[in-house]
C-alpha positions as CSV (number, residue, x, y, z in Angstrom):
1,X,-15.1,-78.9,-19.3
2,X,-12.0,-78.0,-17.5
3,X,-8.9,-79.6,-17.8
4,X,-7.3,-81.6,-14.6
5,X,-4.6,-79.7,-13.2
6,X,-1.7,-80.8,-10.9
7,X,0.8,-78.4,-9.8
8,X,4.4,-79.4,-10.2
9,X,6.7,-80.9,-7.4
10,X,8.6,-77.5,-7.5
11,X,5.5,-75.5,-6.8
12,X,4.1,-77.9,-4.2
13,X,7.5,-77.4,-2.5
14,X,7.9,-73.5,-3.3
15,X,5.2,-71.2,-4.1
16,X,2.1,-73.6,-3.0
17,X,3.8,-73.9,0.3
18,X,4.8,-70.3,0.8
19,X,0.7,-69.4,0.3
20,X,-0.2,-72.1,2.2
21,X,1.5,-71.1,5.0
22,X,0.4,-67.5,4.3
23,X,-2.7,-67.7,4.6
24,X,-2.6,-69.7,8.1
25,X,-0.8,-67.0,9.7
26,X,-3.2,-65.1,8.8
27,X,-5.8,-66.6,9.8
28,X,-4.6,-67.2,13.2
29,X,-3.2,-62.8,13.0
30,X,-7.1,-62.9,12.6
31,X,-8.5,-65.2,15.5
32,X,-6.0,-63.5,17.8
33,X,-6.6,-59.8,17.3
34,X,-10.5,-60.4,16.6
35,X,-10.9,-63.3,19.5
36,X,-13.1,-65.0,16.9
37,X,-14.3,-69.1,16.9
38,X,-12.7,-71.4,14.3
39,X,-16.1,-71.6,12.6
40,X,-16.0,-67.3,11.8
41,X,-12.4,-68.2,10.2
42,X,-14.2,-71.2,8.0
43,X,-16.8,-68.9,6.7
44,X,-14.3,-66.2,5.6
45,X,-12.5,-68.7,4.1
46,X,-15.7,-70.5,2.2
47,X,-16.7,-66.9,0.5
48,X,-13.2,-66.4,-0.4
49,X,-13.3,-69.9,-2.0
50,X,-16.8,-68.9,-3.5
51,X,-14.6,-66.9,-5.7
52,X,-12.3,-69.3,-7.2
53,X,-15.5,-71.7,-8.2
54,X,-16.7,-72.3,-11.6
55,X,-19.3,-70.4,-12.8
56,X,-21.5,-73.8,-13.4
57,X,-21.0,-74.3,-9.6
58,X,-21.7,-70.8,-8.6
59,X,-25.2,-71.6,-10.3
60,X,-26.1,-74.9,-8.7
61,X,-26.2,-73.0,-5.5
């Protein structure tokens, strides 16, 4: 079983943010050069995610 994980307050405030922030830009660098709907951007974001899961919940699928 995995360990819970918490990032620190540092990385909330430094590196967590700087991806977070990231990787909206780029989404929206994506919506307004490809004119795609919200829901094209939620399902490139939900394979990417797909590959940061668990292998036990990759398998449940």
């Amino acid at each position: 079983m995995n360990k819970p994980y918490s990032f620190s307050v540092d990385q909330m405030n430094g590196i967590v943010e700087d991806t977070y922030v990231k990787i909206i830009n780029e989404c929206e660098n994506l919506k307004k050069n490809t004119h795609c709907p919200n829901e094209q951007v939620v399902a490139l974001l939900s394979v990417i995610a797909s590959n940061y899961a668990t292998t036990t919940e990759k398998n449940k699928k």
